[in-house]
Each structure stands twice: as C-alpha cells, then as structure tokens.
Residue frames relative to the residue before (quaternion, step in Angstrom):
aa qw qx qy qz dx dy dz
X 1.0000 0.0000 0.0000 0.0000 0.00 0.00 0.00
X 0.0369 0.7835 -0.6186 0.0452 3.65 -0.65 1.04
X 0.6935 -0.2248 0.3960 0.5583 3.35 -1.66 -0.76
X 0.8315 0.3816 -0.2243 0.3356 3.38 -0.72 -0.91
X 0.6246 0.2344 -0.4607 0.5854 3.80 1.24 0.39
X 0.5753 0.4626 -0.5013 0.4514 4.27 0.52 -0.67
X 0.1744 -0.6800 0.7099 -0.0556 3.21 -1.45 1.14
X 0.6898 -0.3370 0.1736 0.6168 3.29 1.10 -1.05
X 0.2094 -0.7466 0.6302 0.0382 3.15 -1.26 1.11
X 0.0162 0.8050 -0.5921 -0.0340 3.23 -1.94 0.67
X 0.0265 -0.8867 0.4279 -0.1730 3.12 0.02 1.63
X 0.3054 -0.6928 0.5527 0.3483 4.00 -0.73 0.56
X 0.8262 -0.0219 0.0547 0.5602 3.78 0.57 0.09
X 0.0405 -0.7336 0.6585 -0.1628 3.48 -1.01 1.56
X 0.1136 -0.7611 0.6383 -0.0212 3.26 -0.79 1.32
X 0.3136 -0.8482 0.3898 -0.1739 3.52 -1.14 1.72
X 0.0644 0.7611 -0.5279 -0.3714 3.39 -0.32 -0.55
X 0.8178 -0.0849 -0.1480 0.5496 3.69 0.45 0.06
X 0.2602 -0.8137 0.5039 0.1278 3.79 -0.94 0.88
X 0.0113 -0.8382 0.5238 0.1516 3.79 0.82 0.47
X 0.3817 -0.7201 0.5746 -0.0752 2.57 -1.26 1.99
X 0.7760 0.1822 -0.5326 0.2846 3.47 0.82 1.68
X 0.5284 0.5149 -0.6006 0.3082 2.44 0.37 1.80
X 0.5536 0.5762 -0.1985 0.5676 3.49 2.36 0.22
X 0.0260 -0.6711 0.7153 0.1928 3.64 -0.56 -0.18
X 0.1498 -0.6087 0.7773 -0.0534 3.28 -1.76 1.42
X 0.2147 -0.7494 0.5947 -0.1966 2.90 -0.60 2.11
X 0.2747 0.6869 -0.6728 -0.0059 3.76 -0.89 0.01
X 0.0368 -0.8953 0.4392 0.0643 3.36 -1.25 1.12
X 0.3443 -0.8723 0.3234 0.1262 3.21 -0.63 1.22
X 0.5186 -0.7406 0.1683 0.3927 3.63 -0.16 -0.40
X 0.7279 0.0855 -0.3933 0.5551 3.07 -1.39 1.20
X 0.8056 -0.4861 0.1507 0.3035 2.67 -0.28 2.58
X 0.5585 0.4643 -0.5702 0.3838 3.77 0.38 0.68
X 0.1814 -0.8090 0.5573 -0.0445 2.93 -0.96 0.61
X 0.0213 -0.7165 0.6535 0.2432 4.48 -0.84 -0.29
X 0.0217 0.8306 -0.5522 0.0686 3.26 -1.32 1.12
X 0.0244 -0.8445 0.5342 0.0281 3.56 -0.69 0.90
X 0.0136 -0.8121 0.5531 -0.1853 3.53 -0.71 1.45
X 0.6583 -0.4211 0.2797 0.5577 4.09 -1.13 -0.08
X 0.6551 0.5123 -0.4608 0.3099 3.66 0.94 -0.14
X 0.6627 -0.4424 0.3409 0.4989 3.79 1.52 -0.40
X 0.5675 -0.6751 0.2142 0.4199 3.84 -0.67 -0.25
X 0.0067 0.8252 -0.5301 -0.1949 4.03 -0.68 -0.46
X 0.1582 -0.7247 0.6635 0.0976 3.25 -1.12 0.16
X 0.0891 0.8543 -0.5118 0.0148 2.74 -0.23 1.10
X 0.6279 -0.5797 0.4341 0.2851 4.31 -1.56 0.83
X 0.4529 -0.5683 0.4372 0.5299 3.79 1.23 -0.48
X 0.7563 0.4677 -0.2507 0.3827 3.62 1.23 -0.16
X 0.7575 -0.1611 0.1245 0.6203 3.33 1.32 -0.83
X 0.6509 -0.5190 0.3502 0.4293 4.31 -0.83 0.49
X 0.2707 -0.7728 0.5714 -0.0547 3.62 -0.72 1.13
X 0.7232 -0.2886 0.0345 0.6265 3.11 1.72 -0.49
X 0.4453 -0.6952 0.5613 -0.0580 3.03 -1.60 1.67
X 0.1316 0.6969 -0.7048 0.0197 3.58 -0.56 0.58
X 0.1045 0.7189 -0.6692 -0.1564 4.25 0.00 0.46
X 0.8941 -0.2977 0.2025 0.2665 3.31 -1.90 -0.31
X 0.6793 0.4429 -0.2146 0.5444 3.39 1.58 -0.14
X 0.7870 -0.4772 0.3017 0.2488 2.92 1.22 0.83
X 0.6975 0.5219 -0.2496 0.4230 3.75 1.35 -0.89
X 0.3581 -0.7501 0.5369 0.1447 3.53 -0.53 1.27
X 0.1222 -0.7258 0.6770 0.0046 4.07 -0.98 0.53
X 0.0790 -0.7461 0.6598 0.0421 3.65 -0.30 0.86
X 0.3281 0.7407 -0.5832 -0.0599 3.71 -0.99 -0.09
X 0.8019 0.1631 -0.2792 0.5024 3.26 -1.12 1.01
X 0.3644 0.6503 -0.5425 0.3872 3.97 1.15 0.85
X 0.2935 -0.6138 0.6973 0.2256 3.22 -1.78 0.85
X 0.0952 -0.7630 0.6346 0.0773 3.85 -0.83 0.93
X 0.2166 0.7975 -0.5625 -0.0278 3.26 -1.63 0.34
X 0.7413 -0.5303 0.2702 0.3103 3.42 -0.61 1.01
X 0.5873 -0.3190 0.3481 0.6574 3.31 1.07 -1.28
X 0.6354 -0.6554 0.3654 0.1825 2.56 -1.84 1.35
X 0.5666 0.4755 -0.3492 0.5752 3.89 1.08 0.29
X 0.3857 -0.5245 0.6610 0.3731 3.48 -1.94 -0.18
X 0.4242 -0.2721 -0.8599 0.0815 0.98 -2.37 1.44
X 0.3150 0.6594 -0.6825 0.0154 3.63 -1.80 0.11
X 0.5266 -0.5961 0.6060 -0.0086 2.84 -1.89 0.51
X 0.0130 0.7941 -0.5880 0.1535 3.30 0.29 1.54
X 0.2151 -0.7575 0.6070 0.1068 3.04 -1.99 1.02
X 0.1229 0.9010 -0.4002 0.1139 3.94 0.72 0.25
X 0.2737 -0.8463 0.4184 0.1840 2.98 -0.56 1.80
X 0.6838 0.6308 -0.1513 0.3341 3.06 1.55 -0.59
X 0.6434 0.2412 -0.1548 0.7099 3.54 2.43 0.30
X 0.8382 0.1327 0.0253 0.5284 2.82 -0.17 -1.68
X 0.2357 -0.7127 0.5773 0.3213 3.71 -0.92 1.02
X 0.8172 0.0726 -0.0201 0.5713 3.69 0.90 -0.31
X 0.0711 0.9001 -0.4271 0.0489 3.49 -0.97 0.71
X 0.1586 0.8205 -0.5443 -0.0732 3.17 -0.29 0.22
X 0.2799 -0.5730 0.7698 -0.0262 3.68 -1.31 1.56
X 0.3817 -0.5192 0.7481 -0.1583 1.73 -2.37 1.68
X 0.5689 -0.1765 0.3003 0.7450 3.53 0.88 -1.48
X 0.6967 -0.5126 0.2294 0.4463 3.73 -1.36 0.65
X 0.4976 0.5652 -0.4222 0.5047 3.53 1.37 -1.41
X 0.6106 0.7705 -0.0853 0.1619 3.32 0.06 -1.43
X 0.8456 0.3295 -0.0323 0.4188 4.09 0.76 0.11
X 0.4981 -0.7801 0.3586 0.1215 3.24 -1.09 0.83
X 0.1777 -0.8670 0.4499 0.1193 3.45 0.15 1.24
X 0.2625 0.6162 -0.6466 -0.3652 3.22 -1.72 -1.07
X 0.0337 -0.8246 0.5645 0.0165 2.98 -1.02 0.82
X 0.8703 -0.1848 0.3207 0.3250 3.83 -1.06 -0.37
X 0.2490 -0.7028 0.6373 0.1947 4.04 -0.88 0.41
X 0.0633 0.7320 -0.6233 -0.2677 3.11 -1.23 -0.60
X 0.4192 0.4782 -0.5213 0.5690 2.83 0.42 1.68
X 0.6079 -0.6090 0.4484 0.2420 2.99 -1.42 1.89
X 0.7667 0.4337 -0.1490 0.4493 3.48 0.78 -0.98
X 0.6219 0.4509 -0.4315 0.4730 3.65 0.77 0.07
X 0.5984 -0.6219 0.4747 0.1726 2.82 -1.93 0.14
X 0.4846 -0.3217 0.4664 0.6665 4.26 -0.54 -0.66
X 0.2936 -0.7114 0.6372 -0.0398 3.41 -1.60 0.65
X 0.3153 -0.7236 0.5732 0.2200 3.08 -0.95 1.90
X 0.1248 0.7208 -0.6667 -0.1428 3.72 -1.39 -0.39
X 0.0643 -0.5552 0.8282 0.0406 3.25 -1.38 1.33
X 0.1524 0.5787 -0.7993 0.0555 3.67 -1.65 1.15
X 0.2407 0.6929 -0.6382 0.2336 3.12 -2.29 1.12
X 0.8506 0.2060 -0.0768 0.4777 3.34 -0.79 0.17
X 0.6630 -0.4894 0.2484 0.5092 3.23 1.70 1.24
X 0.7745 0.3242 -0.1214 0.5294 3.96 0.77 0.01
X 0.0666 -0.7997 0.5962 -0.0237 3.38 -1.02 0.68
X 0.2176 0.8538 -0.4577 -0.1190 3.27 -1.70 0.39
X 0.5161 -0.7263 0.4415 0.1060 2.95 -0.74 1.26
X 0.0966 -0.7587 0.6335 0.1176 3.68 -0.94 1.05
X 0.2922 0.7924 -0.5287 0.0846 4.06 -0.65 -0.29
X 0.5647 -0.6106 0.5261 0.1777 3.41 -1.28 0.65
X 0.0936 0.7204 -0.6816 0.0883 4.30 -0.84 1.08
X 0.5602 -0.5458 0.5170 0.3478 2.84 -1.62 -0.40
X 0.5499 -0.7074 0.3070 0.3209 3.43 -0.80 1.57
X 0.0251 0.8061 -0.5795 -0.1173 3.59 -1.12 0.48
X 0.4748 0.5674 -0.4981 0.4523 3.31 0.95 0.49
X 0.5508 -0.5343 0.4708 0.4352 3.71 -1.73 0.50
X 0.6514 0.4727 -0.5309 0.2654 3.86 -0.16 0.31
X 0.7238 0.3194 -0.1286 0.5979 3.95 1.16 -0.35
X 0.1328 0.8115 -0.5096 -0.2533 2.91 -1.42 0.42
X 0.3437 0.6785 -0.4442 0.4736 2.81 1.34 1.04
X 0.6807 -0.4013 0.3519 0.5017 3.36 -1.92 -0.64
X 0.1412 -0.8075 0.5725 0.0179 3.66 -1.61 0.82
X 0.5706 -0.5902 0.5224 0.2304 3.44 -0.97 1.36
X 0.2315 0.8652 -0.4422 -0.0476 3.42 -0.20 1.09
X 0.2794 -0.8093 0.5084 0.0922 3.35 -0.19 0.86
X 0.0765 -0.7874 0.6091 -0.0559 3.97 -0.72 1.56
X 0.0547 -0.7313 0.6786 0.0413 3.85 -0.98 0.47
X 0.4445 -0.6629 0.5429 0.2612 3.55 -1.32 0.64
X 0.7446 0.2568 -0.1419 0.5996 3.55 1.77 -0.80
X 0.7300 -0.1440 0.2176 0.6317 3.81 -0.77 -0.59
X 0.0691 -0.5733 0.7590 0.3007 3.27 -1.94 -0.19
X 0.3335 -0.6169 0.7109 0.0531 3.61 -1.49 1.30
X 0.2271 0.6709 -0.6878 -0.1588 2.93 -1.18 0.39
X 0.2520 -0.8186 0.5161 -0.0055 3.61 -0.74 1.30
X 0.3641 -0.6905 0.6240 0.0342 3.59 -0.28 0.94
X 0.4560 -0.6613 0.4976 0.3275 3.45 -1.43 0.95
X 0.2909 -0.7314 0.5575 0.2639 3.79 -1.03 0.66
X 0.6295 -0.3661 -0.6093 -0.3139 0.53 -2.21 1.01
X 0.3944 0.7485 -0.4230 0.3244 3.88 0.81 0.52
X 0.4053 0.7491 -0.3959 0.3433 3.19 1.28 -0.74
X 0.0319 0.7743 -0.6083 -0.1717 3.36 -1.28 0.27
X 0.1756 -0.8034 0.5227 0.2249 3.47 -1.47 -0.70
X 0.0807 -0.9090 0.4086 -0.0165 3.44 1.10 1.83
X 0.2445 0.6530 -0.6933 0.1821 3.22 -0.81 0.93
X 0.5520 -0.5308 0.5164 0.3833 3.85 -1.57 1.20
X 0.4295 -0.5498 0.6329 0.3356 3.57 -1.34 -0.07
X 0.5872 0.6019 -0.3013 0.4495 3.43 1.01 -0.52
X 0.7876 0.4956 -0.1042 0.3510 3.51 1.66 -0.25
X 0.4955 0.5484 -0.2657 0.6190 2.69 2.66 0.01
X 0.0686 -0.8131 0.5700 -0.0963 3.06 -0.28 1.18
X 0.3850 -0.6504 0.5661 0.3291 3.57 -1.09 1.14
X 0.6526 -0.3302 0.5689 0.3760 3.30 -2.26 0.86
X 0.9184 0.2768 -0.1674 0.2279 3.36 -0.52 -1.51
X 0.7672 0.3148 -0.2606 0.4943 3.86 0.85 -0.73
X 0.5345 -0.5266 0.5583 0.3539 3.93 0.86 -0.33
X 0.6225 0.5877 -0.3801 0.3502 3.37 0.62 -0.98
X 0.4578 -0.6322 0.5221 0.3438 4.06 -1.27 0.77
X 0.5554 -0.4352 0.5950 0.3849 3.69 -1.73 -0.02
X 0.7734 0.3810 -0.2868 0.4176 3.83 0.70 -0.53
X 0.6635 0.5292 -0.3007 0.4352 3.32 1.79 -0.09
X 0.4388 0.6358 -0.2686 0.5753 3.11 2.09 -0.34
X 0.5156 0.6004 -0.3895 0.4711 4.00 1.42 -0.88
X 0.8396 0.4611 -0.2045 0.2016 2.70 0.44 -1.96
X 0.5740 0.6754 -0.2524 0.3881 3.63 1.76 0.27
X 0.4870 0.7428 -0.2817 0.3629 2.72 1.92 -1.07
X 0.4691 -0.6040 0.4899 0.4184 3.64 -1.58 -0.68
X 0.2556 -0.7655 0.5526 0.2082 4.06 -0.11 1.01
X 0.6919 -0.5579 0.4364 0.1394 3.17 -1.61 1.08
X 0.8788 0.2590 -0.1281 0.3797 3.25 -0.83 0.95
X 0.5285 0.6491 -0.1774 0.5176 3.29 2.33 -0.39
X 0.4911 -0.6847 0.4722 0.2591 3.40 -0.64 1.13
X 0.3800 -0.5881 0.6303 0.3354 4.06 -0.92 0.83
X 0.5796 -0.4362 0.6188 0.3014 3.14 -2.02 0.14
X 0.7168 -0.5068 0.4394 0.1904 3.14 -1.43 1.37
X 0.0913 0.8105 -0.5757 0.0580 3.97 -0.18 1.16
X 0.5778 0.6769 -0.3597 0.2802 3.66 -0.62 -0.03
X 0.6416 0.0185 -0.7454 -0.1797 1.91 -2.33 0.31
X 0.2631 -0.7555 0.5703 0.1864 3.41 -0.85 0.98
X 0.6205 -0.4803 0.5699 0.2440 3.76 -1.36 1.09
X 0.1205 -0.8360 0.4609 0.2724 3.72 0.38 -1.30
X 0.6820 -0.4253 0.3133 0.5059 3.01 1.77 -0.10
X 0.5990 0.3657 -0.2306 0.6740 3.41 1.71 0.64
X 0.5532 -0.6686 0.3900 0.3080 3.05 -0.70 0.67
X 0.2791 -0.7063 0.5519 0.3444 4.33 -0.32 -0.03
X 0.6480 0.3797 -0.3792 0.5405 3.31 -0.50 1.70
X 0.4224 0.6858 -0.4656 0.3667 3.50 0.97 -0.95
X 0.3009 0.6152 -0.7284 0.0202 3.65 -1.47 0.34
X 0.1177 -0.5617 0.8174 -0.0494 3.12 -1.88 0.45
X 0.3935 -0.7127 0.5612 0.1492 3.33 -1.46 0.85
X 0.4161 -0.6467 0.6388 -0.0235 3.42 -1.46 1.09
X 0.7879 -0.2677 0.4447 0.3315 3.20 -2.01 0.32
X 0.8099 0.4878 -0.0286 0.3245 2.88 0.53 -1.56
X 0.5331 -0.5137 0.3284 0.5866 3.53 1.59 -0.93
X 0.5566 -0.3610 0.2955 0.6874 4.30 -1.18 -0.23
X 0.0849 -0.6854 0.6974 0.1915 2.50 -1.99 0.37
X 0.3754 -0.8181 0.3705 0.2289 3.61 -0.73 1.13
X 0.4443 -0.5987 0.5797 0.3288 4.13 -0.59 0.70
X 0.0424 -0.8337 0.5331 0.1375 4.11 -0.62 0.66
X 0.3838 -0.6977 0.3605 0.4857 3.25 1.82 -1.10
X 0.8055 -0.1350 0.4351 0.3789 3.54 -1.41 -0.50
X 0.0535 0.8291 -0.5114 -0.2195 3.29 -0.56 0.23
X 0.6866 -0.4487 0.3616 0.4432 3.56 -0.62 0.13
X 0.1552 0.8788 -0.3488 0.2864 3.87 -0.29 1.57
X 0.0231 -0.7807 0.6185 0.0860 4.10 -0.15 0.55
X 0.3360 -0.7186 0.6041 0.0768 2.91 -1.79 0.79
X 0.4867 -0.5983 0.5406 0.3359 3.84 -0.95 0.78
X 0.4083 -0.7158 0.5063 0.2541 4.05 -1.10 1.01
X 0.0506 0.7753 -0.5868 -0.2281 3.59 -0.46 0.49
C-alpha cells in the first residue's frame, strides 16, 4: 500500500512510525469551532475565535491569550491574561504581581503583598496641589521603611524635593523659617517678669526698687 494506490482511507486506529504532515492535514475538532490542526503550514490551536497557538515552519511558537504556569503548586510563576499579567507566588497571601488598572488614568500595577500587608507602586494622574501632571505613586497598607545598608548606606534626596501633600510648601522652605544655630534672636524686652516695674519693698539692706527685664537677644543653640 503506497501513495499512488491510497485515495482515501478510513480507519478506527492506525499505528505508524512517522506521518508527514505535508502531505496530510491532522485535524481534530472541538467545540464551538475550535479546533487543533497540523499541516505543511505547521501547527494551531485554535478557540473558534482566533489562534491560541502557532507553531509555523520555522519552528517559532506565538502563544496569545494562554494562561502559563511553572507548576501546578507554590512556588510558581503564573502568566494570566485574564488577571494577573505576571506573577510570581510564594503562597496565595504571598507574591508579587503586575497586573492591570481600571482606571482610564492609571498605569499596569506593581504589587508586592505578604506578611499580612501589601504594596502597590504605579503611575496616575496627579490630584494633589503639588503636580499636575502624572505621579509615581507609591501606597502601603503598613509603614514604608526605607533602610539603607549600614552603616554607609544612604538616602539622597534635595530637601527642596519633599514637598508636603497638603500646603505645596518644600521641607527646605519650611527650614528656611525655622531658627538657625548659632544666630543671635531679635532684640525682645523689657519684660515686667511678673512684678510690676517700680514695685519696692524694703530689705535688710534698705528699699529695694523692682526695674524689670531688660530689653535683650539670645545666641540660637
């Protein structure tokens, strides 16, 4: 039995050693119009809507709309078009995502959650009075630390760049109000002290007269 006498064949089970698939098409359909086929163009699977997977003649694979994962326990690595664009689990509580906004104005979205707490880093449009553009915003359910290596470690940032939420105003413009070290106060006085100026009463010694406080600055330490 060769090519040139098989016209067509129908069998419930054909055992091979190699079936070259260009000159066959191996077809299996599933339901609602999906279907997996291999032929001289290579292989597809396809949803009944569009190619879940591509294998063409060179060998180059095209996933689209696949859920991947590493393995079916933790740890794993999950791709999922339908949540997580990327993941990676530790335990469910456990893992570091990015996934999607829903918000016209947000960006993809980091998440690191665990140990009962999560945060989430991602990029919106500014609504606070210091921007009015897009801002790097960075949210925590608990504190944010930020711990330099000791003891050399640093954390460099201008003062001129910490800016309060609520007044606009800078941490170095907030300095620049303060009292500076080593500067002489403005002249205050005279101060009564809680006696009247004039008051006398006589002593051991003879009257003595109450003058007050005099007028006086002090160096800031």
């Amino acid at each position: 039995m060769d090519s040139l006498n098989v016209v067509d064949l129908t069998a419930d089970h054909i055992t091979a050693g190699t079936i070259d698939a260009n000159v066959v098409t191996i077809r299996s359909d599933l339901t609602a119009g999906a279907f997996i086929q291999i032929d001289g163009n290579g292989m597809r699977i396809n949803n009944g809507t569009y190619d879940t997977l591509t294998a063409n003649i060179n060998g180059f694979v095209t996933m689209t709309g696949a859920l991947i994962r590493s393995q079916s326990g933790y740890p794993m690595v999950v791709m999922d078009p339908d949540s997580d664009l990327i993941g990676a689990y530790a335990s469910p509580s456990s893992y570091i995502t990015m996934t999607p906004v829903g918000n016209a104005n947000g960006s993809p979205q980091f998440t690191v959650a665990g140990g009962g707490g999560s945060m989430f880093l991602y990029q919106q449009s500014s609504k606070s009075i210091i921007s009015s553009s897009y801002d790097l915003t960075i949210k925590s359910s608990h504190d944010i630390d930020l711990s330099p290596g000791y003891p050399t470690g640093k954390v460099t940032v201008g003062f001129d760049s910490l800016v309060d939420f609520n007044t606009g105003t800078s941490l170095y413009q907030q300095f620049l109000g303060k009292a500076s070290k080593g500067v002489q106060t403005g002249e205050a006085g005279p101060f009564n002290g809680g006696i009247p100026i004039g008051a006398s009463w006589n002593t051991s010694m003879g009257t003595v007269t109450w003058v007050g406080i005099a007028a006086h600055s002090h160096v800031q330490n």
